[in-house]
N, C-alpha and C positions, 0 to 999 in steps of 0.2 A: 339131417343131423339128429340126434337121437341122444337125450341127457337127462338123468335124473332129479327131478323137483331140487334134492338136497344137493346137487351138484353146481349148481348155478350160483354164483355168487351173492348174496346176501348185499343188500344197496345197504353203502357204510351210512346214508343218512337220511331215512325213511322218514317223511312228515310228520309220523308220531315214532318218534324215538321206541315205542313199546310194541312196534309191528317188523317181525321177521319178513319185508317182503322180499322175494326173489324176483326180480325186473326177466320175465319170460323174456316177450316180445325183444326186449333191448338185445340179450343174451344168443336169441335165433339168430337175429335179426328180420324178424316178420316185417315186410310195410302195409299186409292186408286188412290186418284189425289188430285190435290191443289186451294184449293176454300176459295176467301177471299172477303170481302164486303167492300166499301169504302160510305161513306156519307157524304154527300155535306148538310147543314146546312141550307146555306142560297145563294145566286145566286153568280155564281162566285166563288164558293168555287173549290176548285181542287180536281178530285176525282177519278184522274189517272193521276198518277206523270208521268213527260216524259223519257222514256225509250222504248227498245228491248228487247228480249230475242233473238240475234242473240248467244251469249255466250252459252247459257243451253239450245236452241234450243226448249222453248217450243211455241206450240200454245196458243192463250188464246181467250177465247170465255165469253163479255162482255154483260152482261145484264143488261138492264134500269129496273129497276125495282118498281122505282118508281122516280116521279119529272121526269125530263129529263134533259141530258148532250149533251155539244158541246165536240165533237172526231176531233182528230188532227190525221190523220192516214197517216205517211210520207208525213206531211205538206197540204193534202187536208181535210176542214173541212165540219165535218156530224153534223146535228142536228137531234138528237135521243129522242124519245117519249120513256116512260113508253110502257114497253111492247115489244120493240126492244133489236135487239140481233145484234151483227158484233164478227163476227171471224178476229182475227190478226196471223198471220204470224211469223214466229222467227224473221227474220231481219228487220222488219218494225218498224217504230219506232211511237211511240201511246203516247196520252195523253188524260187527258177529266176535262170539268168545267159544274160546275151544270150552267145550264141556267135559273131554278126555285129553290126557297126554298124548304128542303125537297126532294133532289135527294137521291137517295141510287145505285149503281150499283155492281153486283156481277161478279167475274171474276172466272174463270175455267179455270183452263191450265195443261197443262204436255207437253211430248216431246214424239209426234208421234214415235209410234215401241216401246216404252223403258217401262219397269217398273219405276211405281210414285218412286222418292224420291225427300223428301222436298231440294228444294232448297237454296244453300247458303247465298242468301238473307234473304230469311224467316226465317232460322234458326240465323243468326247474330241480326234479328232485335226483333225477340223472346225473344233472349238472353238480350239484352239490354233493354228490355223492362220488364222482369224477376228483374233487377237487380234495375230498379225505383221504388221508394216507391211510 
C-alpha cells in the first residue's frame, strides 16, 4: 500500500488536542512495530507532545522529514533539518515544535527484545477517536 503522510487521516482526538497526529501503523495496518506521523502546520506547532516511554520501555527513532523541528531531549535543545533522524531512549523525556511551516516528523518505536504490541496509549486514543464524529 503506498499513501501520502497528508493523506492518512488525521486522529479526531489526539491526547494533546494541539498535535496533527496521523495514526500510520493504525491506517497500514502494520502489527510489526509502531509508526506514527505528527505535522506541524505552521512554526511553532507542536509535533512531539512532552513525554517518555520509561513505563513500556520503548525506543523511538524520529525523523524530520520534512520542514524541521526543535527537540527537547531531557531538557537539552536540537535543531533538526529535514532529513535528520535522533534515536530516544525509554527514560528520556522528548518533545519537538516545527521551527518552519510545513514540518512533518515520523516516529518508530517498540521495546528492545520484545514482540511489537500496540501500546496503551495508541490504543485509548484510537479508541476515542473511533468514537468522534
Amino acid at each position: 500500500m503506498i499513501v501520502a503522510l497528508d493523506e492518512i487521516p488525521r486522529a479526531a482526538e489526539p491526547c494533546d488536542p494541539s498535535l496533527d497526529w496521523r495514526p500510520v501503523r493504525d491506517h497500514l495496518a502494520i502489527s510489526a512495530f509502531g509508526v506514527n506521523a505528527f505535522l506541524g502546520a505552521a512554526e511553532g506547532d507542536r509535533v512531539v507532545e512532552l513525554h517518555d516511554e520509561s513505563e513500556v520501555g520503548h525506543e523511538e527513532l524520529y525523523v524530520v522529514i520534512r520542514g524541521a523541528a526543535r527537540f527537547a531531549i531531557d531538557g537539552e535543545q536540537h535543531d533538526l533539518p529535514a532529513g535528520s533522524v535522533v534515536l530516544v531512549s525509554p527514560g528520556s523525556t522528548r518533545e519537538a515544535f516545527a521551527t518552519v511551516p510545513d514540518t512533518a516528523v515520523l516516529v518508530i518505536g517498540g521495546a528492545p527484545g520484545k514482540p511489537f504490541a500496540v501500546s496503551d496509549w495508541e490504543a485509548r486514543q484510537l479508541e476515542l477517536s473511533r468514537d468522534r464524529p
